[in-house]
PyMOL Python script that loads the backbone (N, CA, C, O; Angstrom):
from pymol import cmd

cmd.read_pdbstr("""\
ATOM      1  N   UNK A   1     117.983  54.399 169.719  1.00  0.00           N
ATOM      2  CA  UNK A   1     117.997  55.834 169.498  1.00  0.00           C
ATOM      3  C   UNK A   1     117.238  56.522 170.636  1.00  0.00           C
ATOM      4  O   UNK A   1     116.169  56.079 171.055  1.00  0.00           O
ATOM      5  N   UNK A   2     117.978  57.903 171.247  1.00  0.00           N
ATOM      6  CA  UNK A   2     117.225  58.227 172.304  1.00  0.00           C
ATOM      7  C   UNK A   2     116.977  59.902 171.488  1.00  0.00           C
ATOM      8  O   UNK A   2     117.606  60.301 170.508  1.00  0.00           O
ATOM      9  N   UNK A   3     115.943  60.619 172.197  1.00  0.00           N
ATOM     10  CA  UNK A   3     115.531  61.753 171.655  1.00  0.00           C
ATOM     11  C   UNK A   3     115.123  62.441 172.714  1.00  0.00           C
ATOM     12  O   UNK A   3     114.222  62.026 173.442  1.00  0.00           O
ATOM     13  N   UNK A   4     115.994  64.009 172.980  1.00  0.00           N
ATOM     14  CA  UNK A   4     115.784  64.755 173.692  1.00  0.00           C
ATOM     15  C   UNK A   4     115.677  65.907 173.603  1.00  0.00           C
ATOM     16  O   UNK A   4     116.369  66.826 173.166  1.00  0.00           O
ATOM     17  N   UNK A   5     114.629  65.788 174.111  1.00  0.00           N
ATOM     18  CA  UNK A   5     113.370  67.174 173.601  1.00  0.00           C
ATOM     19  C   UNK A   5     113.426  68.292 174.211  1.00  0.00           C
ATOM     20  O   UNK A   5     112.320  68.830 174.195  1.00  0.00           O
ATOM     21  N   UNK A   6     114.269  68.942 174.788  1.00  0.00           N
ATOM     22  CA  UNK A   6     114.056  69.857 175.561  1.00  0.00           C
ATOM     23  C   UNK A   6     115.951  70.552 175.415  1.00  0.00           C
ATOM     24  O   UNK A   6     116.881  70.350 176.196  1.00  0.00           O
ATOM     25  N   UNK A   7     115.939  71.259 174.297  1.00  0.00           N
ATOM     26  CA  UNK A   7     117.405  71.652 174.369  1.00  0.00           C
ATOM     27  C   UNK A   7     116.735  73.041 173.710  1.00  0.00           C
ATOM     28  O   UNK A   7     115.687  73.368 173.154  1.00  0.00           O
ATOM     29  N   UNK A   8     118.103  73.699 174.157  1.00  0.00           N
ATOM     30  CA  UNK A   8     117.439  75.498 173.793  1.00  0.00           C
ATOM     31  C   UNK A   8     118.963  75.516 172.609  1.00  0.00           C
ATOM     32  O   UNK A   8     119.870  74.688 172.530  1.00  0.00           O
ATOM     33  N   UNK A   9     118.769  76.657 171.908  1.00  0.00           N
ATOM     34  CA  UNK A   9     120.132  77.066 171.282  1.00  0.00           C
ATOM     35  C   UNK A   9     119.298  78.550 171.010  1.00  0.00           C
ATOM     36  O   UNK A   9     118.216  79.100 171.215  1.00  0.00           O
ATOM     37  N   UNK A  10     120.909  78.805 170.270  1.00  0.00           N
ATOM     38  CA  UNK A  10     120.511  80.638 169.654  1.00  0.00           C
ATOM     39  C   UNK A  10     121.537  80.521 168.890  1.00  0.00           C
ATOM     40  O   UNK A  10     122.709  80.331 169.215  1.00  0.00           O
ATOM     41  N   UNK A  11     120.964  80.666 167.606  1.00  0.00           N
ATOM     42  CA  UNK A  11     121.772  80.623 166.873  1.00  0.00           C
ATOM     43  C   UNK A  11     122.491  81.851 166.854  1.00  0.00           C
ATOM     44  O   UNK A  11     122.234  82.755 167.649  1.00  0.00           O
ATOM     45  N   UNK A  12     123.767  81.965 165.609  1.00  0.00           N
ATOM     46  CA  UNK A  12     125.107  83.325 165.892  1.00  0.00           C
ATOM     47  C   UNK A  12     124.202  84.047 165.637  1.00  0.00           C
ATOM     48  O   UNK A  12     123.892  84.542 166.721  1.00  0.00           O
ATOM     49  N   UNK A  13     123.117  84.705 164.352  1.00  0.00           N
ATOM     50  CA  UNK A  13     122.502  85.419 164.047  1.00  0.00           C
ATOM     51  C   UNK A  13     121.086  86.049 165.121  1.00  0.00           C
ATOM     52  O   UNK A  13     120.672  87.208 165.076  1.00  0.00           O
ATOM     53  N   UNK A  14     120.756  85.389 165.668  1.00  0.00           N
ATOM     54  CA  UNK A  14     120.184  85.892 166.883  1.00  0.00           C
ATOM     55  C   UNK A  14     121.208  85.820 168.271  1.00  0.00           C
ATOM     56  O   UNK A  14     120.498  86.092 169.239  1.00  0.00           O
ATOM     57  N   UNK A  15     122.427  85.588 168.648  1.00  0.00           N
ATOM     58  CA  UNK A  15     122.897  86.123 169.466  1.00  0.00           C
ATOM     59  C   UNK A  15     123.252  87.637 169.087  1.00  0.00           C
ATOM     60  O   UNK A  15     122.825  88.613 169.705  1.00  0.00           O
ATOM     61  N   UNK A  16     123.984  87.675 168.128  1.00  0.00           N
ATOM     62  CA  UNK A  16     123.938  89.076 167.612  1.00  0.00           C
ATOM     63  C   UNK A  16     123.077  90.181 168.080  1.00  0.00           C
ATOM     64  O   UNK A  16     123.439  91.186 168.692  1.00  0.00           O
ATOM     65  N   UNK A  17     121.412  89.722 167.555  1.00  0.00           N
ATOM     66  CA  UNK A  17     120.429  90.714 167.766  1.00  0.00           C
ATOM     67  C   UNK A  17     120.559  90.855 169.258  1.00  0.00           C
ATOM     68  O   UNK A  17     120.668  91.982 169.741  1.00  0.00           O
ATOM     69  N   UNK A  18     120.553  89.462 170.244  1.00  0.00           N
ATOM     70  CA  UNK A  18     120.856  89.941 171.273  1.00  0.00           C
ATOM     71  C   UNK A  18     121.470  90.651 171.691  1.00  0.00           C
ATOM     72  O   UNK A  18     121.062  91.679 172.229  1.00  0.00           O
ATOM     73  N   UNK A  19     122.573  90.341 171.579  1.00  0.00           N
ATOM     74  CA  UNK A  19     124.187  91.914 171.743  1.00  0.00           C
ATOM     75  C   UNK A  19     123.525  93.245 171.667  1.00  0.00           C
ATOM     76  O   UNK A  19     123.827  94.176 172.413  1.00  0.00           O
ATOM     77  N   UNK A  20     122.421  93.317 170.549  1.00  0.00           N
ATOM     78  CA  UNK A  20     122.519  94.681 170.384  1.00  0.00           C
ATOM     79  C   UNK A  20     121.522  94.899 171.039  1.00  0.00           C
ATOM     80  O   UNK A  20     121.673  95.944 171.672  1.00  0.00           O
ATOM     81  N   UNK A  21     120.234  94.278 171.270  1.00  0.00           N
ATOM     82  CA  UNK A  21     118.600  95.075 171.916  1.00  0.00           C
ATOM     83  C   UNK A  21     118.416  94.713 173.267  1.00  0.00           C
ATOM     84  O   UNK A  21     117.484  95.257 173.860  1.00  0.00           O
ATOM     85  N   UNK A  22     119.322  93.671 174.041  1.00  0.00           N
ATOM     86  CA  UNK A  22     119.177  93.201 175.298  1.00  0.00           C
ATOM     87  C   UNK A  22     119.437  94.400 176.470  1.00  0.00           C
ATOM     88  O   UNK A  22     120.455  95.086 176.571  1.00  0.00           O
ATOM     89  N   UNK A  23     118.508  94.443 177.128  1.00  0.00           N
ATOM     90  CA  UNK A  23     119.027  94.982 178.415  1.00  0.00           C
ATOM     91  C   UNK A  23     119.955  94.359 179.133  1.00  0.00           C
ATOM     92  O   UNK A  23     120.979  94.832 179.628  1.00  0.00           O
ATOM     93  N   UNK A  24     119.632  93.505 179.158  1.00  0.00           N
ATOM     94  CA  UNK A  24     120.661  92.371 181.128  1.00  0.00           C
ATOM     95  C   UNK A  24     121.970  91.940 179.946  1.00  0.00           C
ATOM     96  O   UNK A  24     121.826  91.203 178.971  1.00  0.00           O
ATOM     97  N   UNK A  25     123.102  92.564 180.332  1.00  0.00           N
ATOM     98  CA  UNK A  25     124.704  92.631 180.511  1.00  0.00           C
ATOM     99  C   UNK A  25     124.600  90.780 180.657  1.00  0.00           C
ATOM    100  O   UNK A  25     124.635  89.854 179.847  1.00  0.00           O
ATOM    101  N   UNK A  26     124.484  90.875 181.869  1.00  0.00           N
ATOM    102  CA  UNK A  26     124.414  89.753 182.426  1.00  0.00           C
ATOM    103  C   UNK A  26     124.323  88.516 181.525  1.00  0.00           C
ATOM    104  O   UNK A  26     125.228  87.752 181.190  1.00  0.00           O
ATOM    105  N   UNK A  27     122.543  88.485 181.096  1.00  0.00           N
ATOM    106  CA  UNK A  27     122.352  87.312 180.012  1.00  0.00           C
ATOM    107  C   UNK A  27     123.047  87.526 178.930  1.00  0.00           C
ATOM    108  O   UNK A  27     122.856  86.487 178.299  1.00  0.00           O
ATOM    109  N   UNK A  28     123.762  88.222 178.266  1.00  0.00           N
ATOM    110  CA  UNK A  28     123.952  88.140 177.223  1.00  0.00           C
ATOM    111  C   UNK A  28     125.645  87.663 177.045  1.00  0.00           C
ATOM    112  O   UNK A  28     126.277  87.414 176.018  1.00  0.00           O
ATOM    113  N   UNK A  29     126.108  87.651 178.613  1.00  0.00           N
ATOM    114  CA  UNK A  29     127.569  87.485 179.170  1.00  0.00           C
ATOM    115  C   UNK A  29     127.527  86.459 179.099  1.00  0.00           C
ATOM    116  O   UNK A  29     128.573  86.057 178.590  1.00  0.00           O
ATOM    117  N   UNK A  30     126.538  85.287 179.446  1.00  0.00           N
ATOM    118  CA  UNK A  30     126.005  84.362 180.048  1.00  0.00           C
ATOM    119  C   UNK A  30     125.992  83.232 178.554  1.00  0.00           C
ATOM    120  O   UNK A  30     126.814  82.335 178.370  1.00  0.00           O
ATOM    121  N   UNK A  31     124.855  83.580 177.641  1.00  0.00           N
ATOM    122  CA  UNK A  31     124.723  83.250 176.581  1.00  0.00           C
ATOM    123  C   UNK A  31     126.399  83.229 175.600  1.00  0.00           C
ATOM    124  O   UNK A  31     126.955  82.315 174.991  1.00  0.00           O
ATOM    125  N   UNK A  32     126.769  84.616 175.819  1.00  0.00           N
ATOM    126  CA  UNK A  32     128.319  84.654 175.132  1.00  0.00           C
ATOM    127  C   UNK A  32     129.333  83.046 175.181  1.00  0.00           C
ATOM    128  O   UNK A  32     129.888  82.429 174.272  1.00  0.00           O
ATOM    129  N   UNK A  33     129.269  82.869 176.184  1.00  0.00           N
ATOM    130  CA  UNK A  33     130.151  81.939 177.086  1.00  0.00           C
ATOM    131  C   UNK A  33     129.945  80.499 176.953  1.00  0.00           C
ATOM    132  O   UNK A  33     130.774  79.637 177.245  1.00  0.00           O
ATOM    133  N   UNK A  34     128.604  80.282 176.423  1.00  0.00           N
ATOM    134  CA  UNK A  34     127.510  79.008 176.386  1.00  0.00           C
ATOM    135  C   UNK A  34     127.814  78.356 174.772  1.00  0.00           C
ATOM    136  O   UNK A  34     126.892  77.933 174.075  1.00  0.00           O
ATOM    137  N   UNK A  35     129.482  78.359 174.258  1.00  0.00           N
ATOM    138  CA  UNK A  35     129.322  77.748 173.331  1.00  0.00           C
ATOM    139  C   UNK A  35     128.524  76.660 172.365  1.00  0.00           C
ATOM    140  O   UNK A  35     128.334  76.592 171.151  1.00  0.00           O
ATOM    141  N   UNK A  36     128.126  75.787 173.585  1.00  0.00           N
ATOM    142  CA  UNK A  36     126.971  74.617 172.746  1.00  0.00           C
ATOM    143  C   UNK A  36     125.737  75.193 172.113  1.00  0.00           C
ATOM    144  O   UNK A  36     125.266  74.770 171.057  1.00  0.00           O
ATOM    145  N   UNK A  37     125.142  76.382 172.958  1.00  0.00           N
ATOM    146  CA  UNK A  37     124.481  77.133 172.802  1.00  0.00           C
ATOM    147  C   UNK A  37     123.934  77.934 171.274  1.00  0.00           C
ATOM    148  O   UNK A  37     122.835  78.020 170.725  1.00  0.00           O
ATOM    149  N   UNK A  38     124.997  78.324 171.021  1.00  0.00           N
ATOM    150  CA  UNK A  38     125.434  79.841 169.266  1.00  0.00           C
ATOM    151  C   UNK A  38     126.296  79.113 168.477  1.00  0.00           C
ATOM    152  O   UNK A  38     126.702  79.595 167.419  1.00  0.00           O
ATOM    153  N   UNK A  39     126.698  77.793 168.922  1.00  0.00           N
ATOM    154  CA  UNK A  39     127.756  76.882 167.537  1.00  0.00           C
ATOM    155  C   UNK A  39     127.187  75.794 167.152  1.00  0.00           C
ATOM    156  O   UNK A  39     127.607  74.739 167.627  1.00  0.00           O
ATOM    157  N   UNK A  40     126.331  75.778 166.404  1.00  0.00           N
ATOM    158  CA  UNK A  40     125.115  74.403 166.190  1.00  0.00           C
ATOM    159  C   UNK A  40     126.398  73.745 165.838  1.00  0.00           C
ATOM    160  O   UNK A  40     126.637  72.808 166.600  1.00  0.00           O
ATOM    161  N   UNK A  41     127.264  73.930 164.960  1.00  0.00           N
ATOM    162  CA  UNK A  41     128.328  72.799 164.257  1.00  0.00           C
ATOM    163  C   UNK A  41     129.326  71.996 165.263  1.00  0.00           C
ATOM    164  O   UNK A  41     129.880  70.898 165.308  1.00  0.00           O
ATOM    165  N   UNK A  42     129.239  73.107 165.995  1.00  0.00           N
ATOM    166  CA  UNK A  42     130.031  72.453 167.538  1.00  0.00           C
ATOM    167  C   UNK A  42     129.371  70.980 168.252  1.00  0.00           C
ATOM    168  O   UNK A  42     129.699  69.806 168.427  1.00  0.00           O
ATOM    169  N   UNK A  43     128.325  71.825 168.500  1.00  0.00           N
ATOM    170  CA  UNK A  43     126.624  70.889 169.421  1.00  0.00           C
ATOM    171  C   UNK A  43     126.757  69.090 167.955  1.00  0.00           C
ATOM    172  O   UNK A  43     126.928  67.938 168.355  1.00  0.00           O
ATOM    173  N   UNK A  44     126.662  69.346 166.968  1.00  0.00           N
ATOM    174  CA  UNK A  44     126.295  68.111 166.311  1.00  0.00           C
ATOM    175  C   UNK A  44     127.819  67.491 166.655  1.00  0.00           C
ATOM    176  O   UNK A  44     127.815  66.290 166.925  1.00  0.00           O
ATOM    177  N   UNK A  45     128.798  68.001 166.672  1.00  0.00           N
ATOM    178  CA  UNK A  45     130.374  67.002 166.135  1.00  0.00           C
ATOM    179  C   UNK A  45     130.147  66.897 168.027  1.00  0.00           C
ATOM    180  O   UNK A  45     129.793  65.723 168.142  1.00  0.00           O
ATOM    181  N   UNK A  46     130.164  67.318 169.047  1.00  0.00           N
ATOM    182  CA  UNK A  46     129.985  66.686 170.086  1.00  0.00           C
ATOM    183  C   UNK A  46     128.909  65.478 170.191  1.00  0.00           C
ATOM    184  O   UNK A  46     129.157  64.468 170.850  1.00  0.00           O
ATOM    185  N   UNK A  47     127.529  65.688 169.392  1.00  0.00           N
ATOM    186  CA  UNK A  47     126.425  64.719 169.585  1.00  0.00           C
ATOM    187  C   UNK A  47     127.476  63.700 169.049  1.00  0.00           C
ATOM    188  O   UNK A  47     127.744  62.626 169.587  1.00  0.00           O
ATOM    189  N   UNK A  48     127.899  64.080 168.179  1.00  0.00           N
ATOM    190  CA  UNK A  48     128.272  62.611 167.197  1.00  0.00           C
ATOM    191  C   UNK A  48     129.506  61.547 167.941  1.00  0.00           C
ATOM    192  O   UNK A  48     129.545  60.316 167.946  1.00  0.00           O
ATOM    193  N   UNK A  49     130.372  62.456 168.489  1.00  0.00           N
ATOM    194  CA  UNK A  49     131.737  62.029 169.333  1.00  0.00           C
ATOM    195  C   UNK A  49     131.055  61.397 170.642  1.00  0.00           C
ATOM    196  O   UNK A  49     131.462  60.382 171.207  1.00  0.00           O
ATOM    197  N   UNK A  50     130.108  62.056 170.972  1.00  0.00           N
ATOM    198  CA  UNK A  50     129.778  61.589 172.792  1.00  0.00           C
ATOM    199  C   UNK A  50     128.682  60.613 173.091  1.00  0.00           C
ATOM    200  O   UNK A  50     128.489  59.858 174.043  1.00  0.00           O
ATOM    201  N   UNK A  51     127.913  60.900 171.803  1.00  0.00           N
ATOM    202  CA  UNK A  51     126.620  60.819 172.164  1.00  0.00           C
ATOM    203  C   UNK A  51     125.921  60.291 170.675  1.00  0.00           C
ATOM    204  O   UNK A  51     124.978  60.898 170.168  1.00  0.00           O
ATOM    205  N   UNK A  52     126.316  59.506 170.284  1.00  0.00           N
ATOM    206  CA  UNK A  52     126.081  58.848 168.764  1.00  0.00           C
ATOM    207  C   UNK A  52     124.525  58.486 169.013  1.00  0.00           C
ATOM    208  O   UNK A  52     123.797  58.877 168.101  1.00  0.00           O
ATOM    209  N   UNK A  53     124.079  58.023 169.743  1.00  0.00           N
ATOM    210  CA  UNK A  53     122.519  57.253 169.952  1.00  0.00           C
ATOM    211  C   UNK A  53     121.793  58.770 170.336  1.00  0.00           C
ATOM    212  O   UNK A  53     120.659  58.696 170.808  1.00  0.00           O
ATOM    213  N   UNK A  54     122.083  59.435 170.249  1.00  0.00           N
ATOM    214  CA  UNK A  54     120.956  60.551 170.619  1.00  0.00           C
ATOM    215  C   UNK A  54     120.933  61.795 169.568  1.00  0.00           C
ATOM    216  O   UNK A  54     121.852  62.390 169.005  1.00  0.00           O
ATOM    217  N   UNK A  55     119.587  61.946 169.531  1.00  0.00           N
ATOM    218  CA  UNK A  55     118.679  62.963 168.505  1.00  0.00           C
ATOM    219  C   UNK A  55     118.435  64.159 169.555  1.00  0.00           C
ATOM    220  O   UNK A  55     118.354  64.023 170.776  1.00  0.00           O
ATOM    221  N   UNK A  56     118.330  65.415 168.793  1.00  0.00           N
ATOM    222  CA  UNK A  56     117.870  66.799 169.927  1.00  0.00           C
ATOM    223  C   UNK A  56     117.011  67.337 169.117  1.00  0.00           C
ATOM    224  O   UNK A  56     117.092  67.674 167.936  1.00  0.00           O
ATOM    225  N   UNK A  57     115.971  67.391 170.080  1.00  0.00           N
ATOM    226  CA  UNK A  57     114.849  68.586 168.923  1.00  0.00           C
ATOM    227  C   UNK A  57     115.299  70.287 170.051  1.00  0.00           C
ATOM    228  O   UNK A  57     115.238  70.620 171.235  1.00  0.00           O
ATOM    229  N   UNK A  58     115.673  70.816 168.901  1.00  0.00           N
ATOM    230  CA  UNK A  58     116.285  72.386 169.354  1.00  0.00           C
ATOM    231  C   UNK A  58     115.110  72.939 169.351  1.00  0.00           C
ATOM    232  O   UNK A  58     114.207  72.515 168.630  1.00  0.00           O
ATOM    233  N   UNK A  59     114.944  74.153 170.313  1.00  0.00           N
ATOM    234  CA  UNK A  59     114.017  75.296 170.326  1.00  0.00           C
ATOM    235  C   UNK A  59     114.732  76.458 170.988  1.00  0.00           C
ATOM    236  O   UNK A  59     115.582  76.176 171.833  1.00  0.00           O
ATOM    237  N   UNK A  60     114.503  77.668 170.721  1.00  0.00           N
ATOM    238  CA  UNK A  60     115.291  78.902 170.319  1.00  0.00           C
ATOM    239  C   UNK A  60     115.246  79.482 171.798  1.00  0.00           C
ATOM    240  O   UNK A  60     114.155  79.862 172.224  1.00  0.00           O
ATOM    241  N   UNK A  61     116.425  79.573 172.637  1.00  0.00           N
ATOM    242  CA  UNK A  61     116.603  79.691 174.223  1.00  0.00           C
ATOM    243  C   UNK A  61     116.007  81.420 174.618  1.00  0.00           C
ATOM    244  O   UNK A  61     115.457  82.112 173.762  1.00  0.00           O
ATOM    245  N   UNK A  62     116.186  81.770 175.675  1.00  0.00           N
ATOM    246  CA  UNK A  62     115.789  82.742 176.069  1.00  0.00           C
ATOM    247  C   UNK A  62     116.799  84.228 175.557  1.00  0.00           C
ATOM    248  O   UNK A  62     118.028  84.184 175.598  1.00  0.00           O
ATOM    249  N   UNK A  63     116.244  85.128 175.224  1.00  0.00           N
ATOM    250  CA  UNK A  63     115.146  85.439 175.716  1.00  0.00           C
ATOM    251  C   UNK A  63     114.485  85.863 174.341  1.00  0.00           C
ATOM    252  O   UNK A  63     114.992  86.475 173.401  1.00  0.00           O
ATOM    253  N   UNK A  64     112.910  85.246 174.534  1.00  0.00           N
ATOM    254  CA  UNK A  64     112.077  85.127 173.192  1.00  0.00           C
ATOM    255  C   UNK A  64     112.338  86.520 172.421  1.00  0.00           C
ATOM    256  O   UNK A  64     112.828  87.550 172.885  1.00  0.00           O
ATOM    257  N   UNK A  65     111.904  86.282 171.205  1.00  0.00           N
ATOM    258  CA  UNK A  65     112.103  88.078 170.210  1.00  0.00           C
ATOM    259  C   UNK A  65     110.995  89.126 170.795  1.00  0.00           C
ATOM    260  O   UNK A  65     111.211  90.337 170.757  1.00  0.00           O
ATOM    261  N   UNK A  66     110.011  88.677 171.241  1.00  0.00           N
ATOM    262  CA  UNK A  66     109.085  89.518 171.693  1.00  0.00           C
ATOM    263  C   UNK A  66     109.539  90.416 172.871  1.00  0.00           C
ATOM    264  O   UNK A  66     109.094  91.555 173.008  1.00  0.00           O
ATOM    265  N   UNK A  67     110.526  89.809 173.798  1.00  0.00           N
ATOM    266  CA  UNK A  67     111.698  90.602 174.726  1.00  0.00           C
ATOM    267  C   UNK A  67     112.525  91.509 174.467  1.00  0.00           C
ATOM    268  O   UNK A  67     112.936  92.387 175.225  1.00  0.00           O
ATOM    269  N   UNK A  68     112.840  91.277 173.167  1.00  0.00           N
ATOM    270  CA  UNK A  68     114.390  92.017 172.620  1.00  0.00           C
ATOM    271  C   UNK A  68     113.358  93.520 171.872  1.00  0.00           C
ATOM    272  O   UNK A  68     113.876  94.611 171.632  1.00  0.00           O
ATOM    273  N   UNK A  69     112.555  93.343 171.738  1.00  0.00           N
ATOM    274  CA  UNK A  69     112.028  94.794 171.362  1.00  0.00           C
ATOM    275  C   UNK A  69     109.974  94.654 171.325  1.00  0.00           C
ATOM    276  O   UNK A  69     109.138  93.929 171.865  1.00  0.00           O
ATOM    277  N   UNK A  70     109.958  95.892 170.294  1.00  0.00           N
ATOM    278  CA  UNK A  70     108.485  95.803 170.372  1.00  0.00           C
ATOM    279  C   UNK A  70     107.692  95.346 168.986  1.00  0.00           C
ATOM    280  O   UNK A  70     108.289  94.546 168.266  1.00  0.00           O
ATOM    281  N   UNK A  71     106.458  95.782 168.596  1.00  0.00           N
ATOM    282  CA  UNK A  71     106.528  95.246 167.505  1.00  0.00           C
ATOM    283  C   UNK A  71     106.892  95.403 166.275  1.00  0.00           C
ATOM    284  O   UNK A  71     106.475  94.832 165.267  1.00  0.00           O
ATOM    285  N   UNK A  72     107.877  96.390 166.422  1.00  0.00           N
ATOM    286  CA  UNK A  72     108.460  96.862 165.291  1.00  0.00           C
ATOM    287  C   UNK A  72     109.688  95.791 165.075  1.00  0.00           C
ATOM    288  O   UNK A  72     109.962  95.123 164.077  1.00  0.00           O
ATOM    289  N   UNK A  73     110.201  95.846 166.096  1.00  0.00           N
ATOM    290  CA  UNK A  73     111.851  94.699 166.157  1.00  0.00           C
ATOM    291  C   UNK A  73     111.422  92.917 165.959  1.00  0.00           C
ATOM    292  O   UNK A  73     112.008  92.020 165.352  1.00  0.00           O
ATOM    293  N   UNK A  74     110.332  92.919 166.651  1.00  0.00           N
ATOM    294  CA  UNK A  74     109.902  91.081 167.491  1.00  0.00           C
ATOM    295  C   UNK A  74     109.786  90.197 166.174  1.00  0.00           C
ATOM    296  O   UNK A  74     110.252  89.061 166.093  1.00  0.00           O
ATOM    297  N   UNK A  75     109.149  90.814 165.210  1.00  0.00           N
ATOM    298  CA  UNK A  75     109.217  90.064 164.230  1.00  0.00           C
ATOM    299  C   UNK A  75     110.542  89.644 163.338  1.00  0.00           C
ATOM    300  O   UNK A  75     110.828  88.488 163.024  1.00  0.00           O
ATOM    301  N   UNK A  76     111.251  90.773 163.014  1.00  0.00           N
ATOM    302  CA  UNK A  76     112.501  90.728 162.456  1.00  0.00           C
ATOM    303  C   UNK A  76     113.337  89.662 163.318  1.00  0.00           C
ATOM    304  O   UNK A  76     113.972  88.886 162.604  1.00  0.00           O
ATOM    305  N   UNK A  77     113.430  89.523 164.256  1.00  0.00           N
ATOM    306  CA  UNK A  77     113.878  88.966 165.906  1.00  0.00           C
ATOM    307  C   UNK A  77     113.562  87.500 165.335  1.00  0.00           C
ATOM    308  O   UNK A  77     114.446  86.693 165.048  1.00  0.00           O
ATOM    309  N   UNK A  78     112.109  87.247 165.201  1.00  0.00           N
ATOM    310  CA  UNK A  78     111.699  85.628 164.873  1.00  0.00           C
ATOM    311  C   UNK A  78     112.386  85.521 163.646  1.00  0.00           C
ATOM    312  O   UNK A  78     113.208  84.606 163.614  1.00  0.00           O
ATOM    313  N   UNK A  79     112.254  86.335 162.435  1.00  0.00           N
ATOM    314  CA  UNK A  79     112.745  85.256 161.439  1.00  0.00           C
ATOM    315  C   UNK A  79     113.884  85.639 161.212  1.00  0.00           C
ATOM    316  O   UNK A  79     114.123  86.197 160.142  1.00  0.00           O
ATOM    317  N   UNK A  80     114.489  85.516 161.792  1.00  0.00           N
ATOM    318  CA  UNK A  80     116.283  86.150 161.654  1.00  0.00           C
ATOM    319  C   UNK A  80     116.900  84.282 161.042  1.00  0.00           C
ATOM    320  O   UNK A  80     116.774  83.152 161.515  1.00  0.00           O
ATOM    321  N   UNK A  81     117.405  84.724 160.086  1.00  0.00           N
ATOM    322  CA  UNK A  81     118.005  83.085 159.655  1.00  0.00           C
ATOM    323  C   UNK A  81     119.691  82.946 159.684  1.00  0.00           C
ATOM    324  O   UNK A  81     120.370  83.969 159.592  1.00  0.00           O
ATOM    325  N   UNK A  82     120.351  81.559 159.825  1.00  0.00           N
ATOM    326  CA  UNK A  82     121.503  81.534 160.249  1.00  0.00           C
ATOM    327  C   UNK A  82     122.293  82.264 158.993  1.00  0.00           C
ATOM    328  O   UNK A  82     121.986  82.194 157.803  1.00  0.00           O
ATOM    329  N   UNK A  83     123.306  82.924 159.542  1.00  0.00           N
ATOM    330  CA  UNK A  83     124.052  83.574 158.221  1.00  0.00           C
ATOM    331  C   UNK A  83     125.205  82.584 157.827  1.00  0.00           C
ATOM    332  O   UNK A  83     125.929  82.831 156.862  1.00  0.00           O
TER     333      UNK A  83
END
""", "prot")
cmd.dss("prot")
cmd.show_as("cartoon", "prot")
cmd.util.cbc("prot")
cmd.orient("prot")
């Protein structure tokens, strides 16, 4: 079993928030496009097809909630859960 520690995702429910509070066009074009990224169900049936011996510890990609607004938004931003 191998384990790799360093994978980002965003889930649909925080790409969303992105869509709406992001400045940069750009990242959020970027992120759009990055299916492995916003389709966790995608990311596991590939682990499983490609990559059977390997584990991912996920952590939530750029750009943190504290970016997407202030402290009125940042929190809502962190606990946003998958819909």
């Amino acid at each position: 079993m191998k384990i790799d520690i360093f994978n980002h995702v965003m889930p649909q429910a925080y790409l969303e928030l992105v869509k709406q509070h992001s400045k940069d066009a750009g990242l959020v074009k970027r992120m759009s496009g990055l299916r492995m990224l916003w389709d966790i169900e995608a990311r596991v049936a590939m682990l499983a097809g490609q990559f059977p011996d390997v584990q991912q510890v996920l952590t939530l990609s750029l750009p943190p909630p504290d970016a997407l607004g202030g402290p009125d938004l940042a929190p809502e931003c962190a606990r946003v859960e998958k819909e």
